[in-house]
Every structure is written in structure tokens, then in C-alpha cells.
SERO-121181 format. One line per 8 residues: number of its first residue (from 0); their letters; for each residue y, z, x of C-alpha. Coordinates in steps of 0.5 Angstrom, whole numbers, plus 500, padded with zeros to 3 digits. Example, Ala and Ser with C-alpha at 12.3 -4.5 7.8 and 13.67 -1.06 7.14 Angstrom:
// SERO-121181
0 = as = 491,516,525 | 498,514,527
This chain:
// SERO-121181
0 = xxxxxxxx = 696,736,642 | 700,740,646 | 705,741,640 | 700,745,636 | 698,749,642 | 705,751,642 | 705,753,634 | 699,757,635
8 = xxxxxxxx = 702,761,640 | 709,762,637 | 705,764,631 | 701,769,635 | 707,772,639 | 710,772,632 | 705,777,629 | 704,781,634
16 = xxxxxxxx = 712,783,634 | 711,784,626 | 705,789,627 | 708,793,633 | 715,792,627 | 711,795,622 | 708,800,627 | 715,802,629
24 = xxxxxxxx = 717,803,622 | 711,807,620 | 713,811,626 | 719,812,624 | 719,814,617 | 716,820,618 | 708,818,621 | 711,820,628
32 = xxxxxxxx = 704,826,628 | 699,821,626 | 702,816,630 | 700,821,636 | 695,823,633 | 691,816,633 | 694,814,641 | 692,821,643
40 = xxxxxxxx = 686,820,640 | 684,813,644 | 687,815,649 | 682,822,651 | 676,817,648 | 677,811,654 | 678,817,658 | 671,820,657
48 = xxxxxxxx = 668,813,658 | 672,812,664 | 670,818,667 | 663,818,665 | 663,810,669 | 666,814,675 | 661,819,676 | 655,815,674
56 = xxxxxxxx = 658,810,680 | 659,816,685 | 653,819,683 | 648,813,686 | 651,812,691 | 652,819,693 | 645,821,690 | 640,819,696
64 = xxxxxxxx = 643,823,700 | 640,827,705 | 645,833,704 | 644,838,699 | 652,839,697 | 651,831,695 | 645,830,692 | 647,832,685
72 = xxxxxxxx = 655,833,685 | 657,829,680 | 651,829,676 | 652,836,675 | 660,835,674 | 659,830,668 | 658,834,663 | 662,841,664
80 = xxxxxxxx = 668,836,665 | 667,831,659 | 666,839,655 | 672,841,658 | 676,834,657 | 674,834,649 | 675,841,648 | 683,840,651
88 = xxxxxxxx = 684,833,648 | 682,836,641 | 686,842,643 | 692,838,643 | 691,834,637 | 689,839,632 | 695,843,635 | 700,837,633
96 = xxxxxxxx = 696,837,626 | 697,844,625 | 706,844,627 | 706,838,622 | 702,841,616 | 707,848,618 | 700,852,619 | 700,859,620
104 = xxxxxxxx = 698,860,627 | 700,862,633 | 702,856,638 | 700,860,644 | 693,861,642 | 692,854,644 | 695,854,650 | 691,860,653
112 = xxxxxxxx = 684,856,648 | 685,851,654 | 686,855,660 | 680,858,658 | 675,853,657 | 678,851,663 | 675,857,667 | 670,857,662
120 = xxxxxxxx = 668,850,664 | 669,850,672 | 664,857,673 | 659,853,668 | 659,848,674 | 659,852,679 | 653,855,677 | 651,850,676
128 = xxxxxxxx = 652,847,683 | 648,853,685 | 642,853,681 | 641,845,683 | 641,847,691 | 636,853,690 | 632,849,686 | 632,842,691
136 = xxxxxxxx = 632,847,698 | 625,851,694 | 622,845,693 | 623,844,701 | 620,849,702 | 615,849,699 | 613,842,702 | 614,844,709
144 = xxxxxxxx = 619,840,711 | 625,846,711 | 623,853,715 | 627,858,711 | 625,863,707 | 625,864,699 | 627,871,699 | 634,869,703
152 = xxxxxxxx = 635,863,698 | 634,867,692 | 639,872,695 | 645,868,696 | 644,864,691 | 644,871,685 | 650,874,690 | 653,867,688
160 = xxxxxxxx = 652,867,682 | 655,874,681 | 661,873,685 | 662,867,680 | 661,871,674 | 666,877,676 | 672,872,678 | 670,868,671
168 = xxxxxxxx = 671,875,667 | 677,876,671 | 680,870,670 | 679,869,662 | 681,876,661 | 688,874,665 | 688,867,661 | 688,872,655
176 = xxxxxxxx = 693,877,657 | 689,884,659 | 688,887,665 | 683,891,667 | 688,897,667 | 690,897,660 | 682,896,659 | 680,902,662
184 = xxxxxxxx = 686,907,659 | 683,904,652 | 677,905,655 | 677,913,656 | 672,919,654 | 669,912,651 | 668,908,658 | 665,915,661
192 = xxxxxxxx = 659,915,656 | 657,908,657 | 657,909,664 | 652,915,663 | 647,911,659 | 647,905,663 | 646,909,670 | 639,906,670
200 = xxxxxxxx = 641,900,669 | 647,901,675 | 640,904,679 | 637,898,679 | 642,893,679 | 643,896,686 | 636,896,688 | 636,890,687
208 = xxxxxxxx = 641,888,691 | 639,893,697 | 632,889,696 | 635,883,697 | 640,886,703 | 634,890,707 | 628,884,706 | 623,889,705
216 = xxxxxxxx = 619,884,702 | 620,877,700 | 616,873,694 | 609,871,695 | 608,878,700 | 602,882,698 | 605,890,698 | 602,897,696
224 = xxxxxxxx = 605,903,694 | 600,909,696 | 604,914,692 | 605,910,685 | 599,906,686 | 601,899,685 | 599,893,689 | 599,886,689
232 = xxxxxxxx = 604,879,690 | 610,879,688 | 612,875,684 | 620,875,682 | 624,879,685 | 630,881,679 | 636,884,679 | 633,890,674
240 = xxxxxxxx = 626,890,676 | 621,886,680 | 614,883,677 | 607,884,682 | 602,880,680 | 595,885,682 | 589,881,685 | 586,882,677
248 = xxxxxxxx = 591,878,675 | 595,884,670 | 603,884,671 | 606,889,674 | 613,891,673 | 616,896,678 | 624,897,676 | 628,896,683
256 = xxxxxxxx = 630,903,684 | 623,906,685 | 623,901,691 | 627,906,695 | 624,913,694 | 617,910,695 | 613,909,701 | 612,902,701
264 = xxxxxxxx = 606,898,705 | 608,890,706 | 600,887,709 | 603,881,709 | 607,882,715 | 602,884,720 | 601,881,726 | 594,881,727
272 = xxxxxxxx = 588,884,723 | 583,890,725 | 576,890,727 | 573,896,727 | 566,898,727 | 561,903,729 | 554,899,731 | 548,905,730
280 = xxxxxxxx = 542,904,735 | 536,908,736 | 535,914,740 | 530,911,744 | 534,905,746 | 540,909,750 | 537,905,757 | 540,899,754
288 = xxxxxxxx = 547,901,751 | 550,900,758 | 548,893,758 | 549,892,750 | 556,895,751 | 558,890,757 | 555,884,753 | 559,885,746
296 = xxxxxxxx = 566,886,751 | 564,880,754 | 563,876,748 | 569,878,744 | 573,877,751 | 571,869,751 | 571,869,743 | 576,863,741
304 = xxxxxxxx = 578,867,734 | 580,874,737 | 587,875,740 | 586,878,747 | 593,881,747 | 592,886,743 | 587,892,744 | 579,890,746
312 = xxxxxxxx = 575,897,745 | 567,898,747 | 565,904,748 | 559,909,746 | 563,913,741 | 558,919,738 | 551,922,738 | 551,922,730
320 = xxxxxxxx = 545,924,726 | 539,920,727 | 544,914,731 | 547,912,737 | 554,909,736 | 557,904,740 | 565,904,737 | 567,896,737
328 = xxxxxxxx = 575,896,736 | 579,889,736 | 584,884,733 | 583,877,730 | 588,872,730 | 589,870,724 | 592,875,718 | 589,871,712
336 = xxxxxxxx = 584,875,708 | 579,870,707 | 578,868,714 | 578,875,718 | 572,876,713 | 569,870,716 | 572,872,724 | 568,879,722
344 = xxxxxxxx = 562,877,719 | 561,872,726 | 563,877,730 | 557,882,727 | 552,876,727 | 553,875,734 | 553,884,736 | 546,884,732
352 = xxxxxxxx = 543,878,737 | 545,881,743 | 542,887,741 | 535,884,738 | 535,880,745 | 536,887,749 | 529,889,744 | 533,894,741
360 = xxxxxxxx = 534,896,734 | 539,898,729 | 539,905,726 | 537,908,719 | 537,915,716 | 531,919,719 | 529,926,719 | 524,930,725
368 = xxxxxxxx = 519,936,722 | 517,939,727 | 510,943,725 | 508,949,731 | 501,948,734 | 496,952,730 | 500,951,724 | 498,944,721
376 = xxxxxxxx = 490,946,720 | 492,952,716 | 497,948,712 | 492,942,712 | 486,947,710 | 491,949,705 | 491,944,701 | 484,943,701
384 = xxxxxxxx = 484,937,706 | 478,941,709 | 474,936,704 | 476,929,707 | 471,926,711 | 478,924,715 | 479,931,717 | 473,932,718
392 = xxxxxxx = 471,927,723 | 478,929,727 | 477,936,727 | 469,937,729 | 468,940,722 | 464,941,716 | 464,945,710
């Protein structure tokens, strides 16, 4: 048994040196190239599946964590790196094709191919990388669960992205051999020309950096313009112009340089929001203005909805035409539109309970005529009232 074990293994070891003989043979009677060609294409096939096991592995056990920087990192690495190892290995491969085929191509032109999907792949996955932690830093804050503000996000994540992008150009026009001065020497009258027609697009660009700089407003705010008459929520904030929703639910696209040279109203940032009204009683009812007044101060005092720091105002403000106005002025806590509008209809409901449990009344237009004595039987008579047994019994007289 054991003799015929050893003749299988004498065999296998005899087979296998006369394959590598032959592969050597073959190798050396001018195959070299598809010798390389083959090794070196195994060789970047078991890398590629090599490396996608790696990153799987790191992705599980880095992917739950709680760090934003972890979270995703090989998972966005795996596809930039698997292009640029498959783009760099085919690279070489084709490069040892052409030199045994004796085609007319510079070499040089795949070494700088290389270097730049080198460049090309790295900014493809540090943008990557950035857009990844905008998103999962938005969606905290959305759920409450990180207190930032979105704009701040955005901004740093497009100067991030923007940064990348110049260093990127700059990099591939060094891997290519140009440099910026020979670009602009080239460039001459030419350059200046592009430069006047795309000064709009330079206007808004810079608008939009100042706007992400300044924070005048952020995403979700509620602005207006009185000078453009635009109003709305923002939207998006761009690098060329900013969308605004209006409350009618239109798009309005206001290109960033407007924002500088308009004054511009940002409601969504005030502390508190206004009460101000004037409650119109009746002439007769001026002995009760004292104690209405003094009640409606009272209740906005003890009102649990209005904010006590701000300015608290009652006061007889005016004898208008047919009213006397007491002036209410005062701030609620909440800015929310909706329940500012709740807070005032309280407040107005409990203003007309005092002044009905005073005996008072509100107010309406009304007008006086006063006819002088002596008058009003000539101008009755004139109008053939004389004939009205009324008139006749109220003024003793008979026709």
C-alpha cells in the first residue's frame, strides 16, 4: 500500500516539473509577454477579491459605530479603490501588449493615465466621504438627536467639496505636465472675454459663499424682501442661485448676488411674536374704561402664553370718530404662526368677556345729526308728515 502511494506521488511531482519545464520553455522561447501578461492578470484578479474580503471585514465591524468618520469609511473606499486597481493593473498589462506588438504610442502617456486615476479616484472618494457625513449628520438632525444647524452642515460640506475639486485640477494638470502659468500666458485676450461673460456666474458664486459665511438665513426659514417682493421658505441654498418656496406653494429662484444688495426680512428668527390691537368702546362707556383697562392688564399679567419680559401695554390710546380706543400691545411666547393665532384669538375672547361683565359694548360706525329746534316741524311738514295721525297726535294738530 504504501508502494503505491509513493508511485502516485513520484508521478505528481513528475508532472508538475514537467509543466513548469514547459512553462519555462514556453517563457523562454519568446512567450515572456503573455507569460507576464497572464501572472499579472491573476495576480490583480486575487488582489481585487482580496481586498474586497478586507473591506467587507472592516466594514462590519467599524459600520456600527457610533462615530460619523467610521460609520461608512470602507464601504465608500471599496469602489473608488477596486476602479483605480483595475484601471492601474489594465494599464500595465496593455502597456506590455503595446511594447511587444511595437505600437506606435508614447510610454509616458500611461504613466501620467496612471497617476491620474490615481488623483481622479482618491477626490472620488473624498467626496464621497463628505457627502456620506452630511447625509447621516442631517438625518440626526432631523431626528432630534444632534443639535446643529443644517445651513452650518451644508456650508462646510460645498467649501469641502470645493476645496477638493481645485486641488484635484491642480493635481491632474501637474500629472499631465501643464502648469497654470503656461495656461494663462495661452489664455491671453481669450481668458479676459470669458472672464467678462461669466461675471454673473463669479457674482453668484460669491453670494453664495457669503450667504453660507454670514448665515442671514438657513434652510427651512421664512424670509421677505419688501423691495423684490419675493417671500417664502427656503428651500436649498445653491452656489448659483437659492429656490424659495411661497406659501402658495410656486418656486422662486432668486440668484445669489440679489441677496446682498436688498434689504432682507428673516421672521423665522424673531424672539417673540406681537399682539397689538386697539379695542373700540362706546362714548357712553368712558366711566368704565378705568376698570376694563386695569382688568385686561391683569389678565395678560397672569396669562400663562405671554411672555412677561417683553412690553405689556393697556392704555386708552385715542377718541376716534364714533369709538373710544384702548390700545392692547403685548408679546406671546411662541413665534409659531399658528399658535400666535390661537394665544390672540384667547387673548381677544377674554378682552370682550371683561368688557361685557363691565356692561359695556364695542363700538360701530355711527353718525349724529343735530336738527336745530324749530327745524324739525318745518322740515316734517315739508314732507307732508302733517297727514300722519302719528304726527298728528304728537304735535296737537289737525289739517
Amino acid at each position: 500500500m504504501e508502494e503505491d502511494i509513493n508511485d502516485v506521488q513520484s508521478q505528481v511531482d513528475e508532472s508538475v516539473k514537467a509543466g513548469l519545464a514547459k512553462v519555462g520553455e514556453f517563457a523562454g522561447e519568446g512567450n515572456n509577454w503573455l507569460f507576464q501578461v497572464t501572472i499579472g492578470a491573476l495576480c490583480l484578479m486575487a488582489l481585487l477579491i482580496f481586498i474586497r474580503l478586507v473591506l467587507g471585514f472592516l466594514q462590519k465591524r467599524l459600520g456600527k459605530s457610533e462615530s460619523y468618520w467610521n460609520r461608512d469609511l470602507f464601504f465608500l473606499l471599496r469602489l473608488p479603490l477596486s476602479t483605480a486597481l483595475w484601471l492601474v493593473g489594465s494599464s500595465y498589462l496593455l502597456e506590455i501588449l503595446l511594447i511587444q506588438f511595437e505600437f506606435p504610442l508614447r510610454i509616458s502617456y500611461f504613466a501620467q493615465f496612471r497617476n491620474v486615476v490615481t488623483i481622479v479616484c482618491m477626490a472620488w472618494f473624498v467626496l464621497s466621504y463628505i457627502r456620506r457625513v452630511r447625509l447621516l449628520i442631517i438625518r440626526d438632525i432631523f431626528r432630534g438627536t444632534l443639535e446643529m444647524e443644517r445651513g452650518k452642515v451644508d456650508a462646510m460640506a460645498k467649501l469641502a467639496s470645493i476645496f477638493i475639486f481645485v486641488v484635484t485640477g491642480l493635481l491632474v494638470l501637474d500629472a499631465l505636465g501643464l502648469h497654470i502659468s503656461a495656461l494663462l500666458a495661452v489664455g491671453g485676450v481669450g481668458g479676459i472675454a470669458v472672464a467678462f461673460a461669466a461675471q454673473d456666474v463669479v457674482a453668484n458664486f460669491f453670494g453664495g459663499l457669503m450667504i453660507h459665511i454670514t448665515q442671514p438665513f438657513s434652510i427651512g426659514d421664512w424670509i421677505n424682501s419688501p423691495e423684490r417682493s419675493f417671500e417664502g421658505t427656503v428651500e436649498e441654498i445653491g452656489w448659483y442661485a437659492t429656490r424659495i418656496r411661497s406659501f402658495d406653494k410656486r418656486p422662486i429662484y432668486v440668484p445669489n448676488a440679489v441677496f446682498p444688495k436688498v434689504l432682507l426680512v428673516n421672521p423665522s428668527r424673531m424672539l417673540n411674536r406681537r399682539i397689538r390691537e386697539h379695542i373700540t368702546l362706546r362714548y357712553q362707556d368712558i366711566p368704565k374704561v378705568r376698570a376694563i383697562v386695569t382688568d385686561i392688564e391683569n389678565m395678560l399679567k397672569e396669562h400663562s402664553e405671554i411672555d412677561k419680559d417683553q412690553a405689556l401695554m393697556v392704555y386708552m390710546d385715542r377718541f376716534a370718530d364714533y369709538s373710544v380706543d384702548i390700545l392692547v400691545y403685548t408679546f406671546t411666547i411662541s413665534t409659531r404662526w399658528a399658535e400666535w393665532l390661537r394665544i390672540k384669538q384667547d387673548v381677544l375672547l377674554k378682552i370682550a368677556d371683561i368688557v361685557e361683565k363691565h356692561g359695556a359694548g364695542f363700538a360701530f360706525p355711527t353718525s349724529t345729526v343735530e336738527v336745530p329746534e324749530g327745524l324739525n316741524l318745518q322740515v316734517q311738514k315739508g314732507f307732508g308728515m302733517e297727514k300722519d295721525p302719528d304726527f298728528q297726535d304728537s304735535h296737537g294738530e289737525k289739517t
